[in-house]
N, C-alpha and C positions, 0 to 999 in steps of 0.2 A: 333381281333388282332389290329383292327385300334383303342379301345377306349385305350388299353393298353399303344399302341404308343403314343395318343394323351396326356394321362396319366402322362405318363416319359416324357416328352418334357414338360408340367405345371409344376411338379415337379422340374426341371431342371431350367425352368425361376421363379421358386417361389426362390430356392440356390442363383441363380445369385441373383434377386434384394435383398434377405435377406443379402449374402456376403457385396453388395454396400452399403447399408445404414449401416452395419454394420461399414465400413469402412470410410464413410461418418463421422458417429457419433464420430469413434476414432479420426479424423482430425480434427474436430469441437473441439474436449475435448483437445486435446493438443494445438489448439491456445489458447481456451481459460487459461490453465494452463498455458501458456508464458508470455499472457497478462498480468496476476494477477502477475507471481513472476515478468516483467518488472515494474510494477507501485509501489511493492513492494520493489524494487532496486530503482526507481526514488527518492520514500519518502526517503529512508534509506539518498540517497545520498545529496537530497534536506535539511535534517535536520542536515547530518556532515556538509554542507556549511553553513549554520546558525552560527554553531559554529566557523567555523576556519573564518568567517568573525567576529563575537566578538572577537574573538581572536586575529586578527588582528588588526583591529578599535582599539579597548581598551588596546592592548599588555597586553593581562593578559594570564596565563595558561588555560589550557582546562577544569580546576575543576571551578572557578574562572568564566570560560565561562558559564556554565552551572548552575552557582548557578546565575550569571545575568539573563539568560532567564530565568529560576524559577521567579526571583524578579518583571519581568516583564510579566510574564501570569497571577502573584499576581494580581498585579494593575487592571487587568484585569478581575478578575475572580472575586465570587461571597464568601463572609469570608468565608461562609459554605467549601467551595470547598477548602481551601490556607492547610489545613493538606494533601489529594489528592495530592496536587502540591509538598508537601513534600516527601510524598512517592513515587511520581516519581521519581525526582530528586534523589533518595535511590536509588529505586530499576530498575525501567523503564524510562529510558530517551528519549526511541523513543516516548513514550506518549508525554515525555513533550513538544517533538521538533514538533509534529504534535498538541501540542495546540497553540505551540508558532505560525503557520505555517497557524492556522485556525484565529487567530487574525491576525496576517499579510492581510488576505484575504478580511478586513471587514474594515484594516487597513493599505494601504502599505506603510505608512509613517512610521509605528511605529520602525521598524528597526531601525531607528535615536536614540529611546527613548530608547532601550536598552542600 
């Protein structure tokens, strides 16, 4: 009767710590899912201020803005790569503002050169 007992009471605290980490691991999972879409809203936000500061600086439209930062990740980048740059500017523009964004880093003056 007593190993039965002792048994069910293992049993019982094996539930419990399995429920905790369980729970544990779901709270771990969703910071980390915040973190990533927050950093992922940082860049989003960091690369439209890119633009509405061309935009501003230069008083050009937002097409206009964005065919500048193109011109300058060109200068930038390597021949091979300037069709890439094309097809952002096309298709994916958050690439472009996160190249423009990665030479600013190596560069912070370059904003001026835009």
């Amino acid at each position: 009767m007593l190993t039965v007992y002792l048994l069910g009471g293992s049993i019982a605290v094996l539930v419990l710590v399995v429920v905790v980490i369980a729970f544990v691991v779901r709270r771990v999972r969703r910071a980390q899912r915040r973190k990533a879409l927050e950093q992922i809203v940082e860049r989003y936000q960091a690369g439209q201020a890119l633009v509405r500061y061309v935009m501003i600086h230069r008083q050009c439209s937002e097409e206009v803005a964005y065919q500048r930062i193109a011109a300058f990740v060109k200068k930038h980048a390597p021949m091979d790569d300037h069709s890439l740059i094309e097809r952002m500017l096309a298709d994916d523009r958050q690439s472009l503002l996160e190249s423009a964004r990665r030479i600013f880093v190596r560069d912070p003056n370059g904003i001026d050169k835009i």
